[in-house]
C-alpha positions as a Markdown table, in Angstrom:
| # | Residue | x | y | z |
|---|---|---|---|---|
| 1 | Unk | 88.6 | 90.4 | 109.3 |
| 2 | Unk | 87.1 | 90.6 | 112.9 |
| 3 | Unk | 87.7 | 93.1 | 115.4 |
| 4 | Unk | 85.6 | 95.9 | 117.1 |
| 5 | Unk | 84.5 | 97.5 | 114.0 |
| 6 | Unk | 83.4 | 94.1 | 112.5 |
| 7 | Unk | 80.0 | 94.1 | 110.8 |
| 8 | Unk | 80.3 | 98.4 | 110.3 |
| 9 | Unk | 80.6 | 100.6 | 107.5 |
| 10 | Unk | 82.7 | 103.3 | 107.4 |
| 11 | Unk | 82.8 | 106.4 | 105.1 |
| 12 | Unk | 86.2 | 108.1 | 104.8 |
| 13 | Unk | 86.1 | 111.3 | 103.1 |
| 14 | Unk | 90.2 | 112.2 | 102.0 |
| 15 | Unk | 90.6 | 108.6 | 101.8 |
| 16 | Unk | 93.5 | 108.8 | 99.0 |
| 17 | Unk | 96.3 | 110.2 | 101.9 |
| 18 | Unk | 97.2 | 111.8 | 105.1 |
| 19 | Unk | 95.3 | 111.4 | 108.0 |
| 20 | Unk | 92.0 | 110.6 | 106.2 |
| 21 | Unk | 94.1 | 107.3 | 105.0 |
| 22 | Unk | 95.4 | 106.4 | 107.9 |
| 23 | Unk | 91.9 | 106.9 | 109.3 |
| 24 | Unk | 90.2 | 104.5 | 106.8 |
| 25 | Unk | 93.6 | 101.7 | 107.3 |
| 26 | Unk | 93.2 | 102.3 | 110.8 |
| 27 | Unk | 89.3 | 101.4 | 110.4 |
| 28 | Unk | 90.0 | 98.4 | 108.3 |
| 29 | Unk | 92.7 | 96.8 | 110.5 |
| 30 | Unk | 89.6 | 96.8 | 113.1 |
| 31 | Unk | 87.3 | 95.0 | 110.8 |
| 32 | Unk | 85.4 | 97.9 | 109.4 |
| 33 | Unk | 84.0 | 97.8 | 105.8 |
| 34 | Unk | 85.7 | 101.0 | 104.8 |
| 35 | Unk | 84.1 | 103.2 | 101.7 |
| 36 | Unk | 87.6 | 105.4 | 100.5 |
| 37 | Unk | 86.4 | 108.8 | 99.2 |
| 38 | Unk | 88.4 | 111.5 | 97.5 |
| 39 | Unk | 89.0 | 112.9 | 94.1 |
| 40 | Unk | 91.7 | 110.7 | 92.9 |
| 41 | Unk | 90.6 | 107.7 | 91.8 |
| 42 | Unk | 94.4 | 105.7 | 91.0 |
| 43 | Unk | 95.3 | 106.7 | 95.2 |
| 44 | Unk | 92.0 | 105.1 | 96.1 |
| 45 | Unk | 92.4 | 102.1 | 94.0 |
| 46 | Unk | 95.8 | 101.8 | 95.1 |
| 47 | Unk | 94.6 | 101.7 | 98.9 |
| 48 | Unk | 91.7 | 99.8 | 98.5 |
| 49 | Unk | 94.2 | 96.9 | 96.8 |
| 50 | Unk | 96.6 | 97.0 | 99.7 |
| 51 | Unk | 93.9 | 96.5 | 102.2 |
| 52 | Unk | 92.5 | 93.7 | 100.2 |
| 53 | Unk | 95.5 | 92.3 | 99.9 |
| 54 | Unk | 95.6 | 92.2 | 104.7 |
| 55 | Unk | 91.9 | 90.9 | 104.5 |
| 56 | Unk | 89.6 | 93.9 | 104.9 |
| 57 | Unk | 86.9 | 95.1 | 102.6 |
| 58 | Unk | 87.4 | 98.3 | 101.0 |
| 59 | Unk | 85.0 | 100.6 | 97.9 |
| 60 | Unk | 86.0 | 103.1 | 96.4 |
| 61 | Unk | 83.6 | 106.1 | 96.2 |
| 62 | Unk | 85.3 | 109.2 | 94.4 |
| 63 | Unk | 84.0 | 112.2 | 94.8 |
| 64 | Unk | 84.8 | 115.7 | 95.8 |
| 65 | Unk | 82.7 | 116.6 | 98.9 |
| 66 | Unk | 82.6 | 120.5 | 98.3 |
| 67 | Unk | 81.0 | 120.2 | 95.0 |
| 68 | Unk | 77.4 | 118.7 | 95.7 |
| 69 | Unk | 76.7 | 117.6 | 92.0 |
| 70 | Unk | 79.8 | 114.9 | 92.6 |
C-alpha cells in the first residue's frame, strides 16, 4: 500500500479502540507499517485482520504501557 507514510513504522499504543484505532487505521490507509499495542490481544488481532484484509501491514504488540515489566 503506497502513500505518504509508505516505507514507515508506526507504533500505536491503545491500538484495540477509540481514537488510538482510528489513529493506527488512519496510519495504515497511508501506507504506514502499523505495530497495534494494547492489552487486549482478540481487539488487536481483530484490527490487524481487517487491515490485512485493505492491503496494509499491521503487528500486533500487546502490552500495557504503565506497567514496565510488559
Amino acid at each position: 500500500m503506497r502513500g505518504r507514510f509508505a516505507d514507515k513504522v508506526a507504533l500505536v499504543t491503545g491500538a484495540s479502540r477509540g481514537i488510538g484505532r482510528a489513529v493506527a487505521s488512519r496510519l495504515a490507509r497511508e501506507g504506514a507499517e502499523v505495530v497495534l499495542a494494547a492489552r487486549d490481544r482478540g481487539r488487536l488481532e481483530a484490527l490487524a485482520a481487517a487491515l490485512a484484509e485493505q492491503g496494509a501491514r499491521a503487528r500486533v504488540a500487546v502490552m500495557d504501557v504503565a506497567d514496565t515489566a510488559s
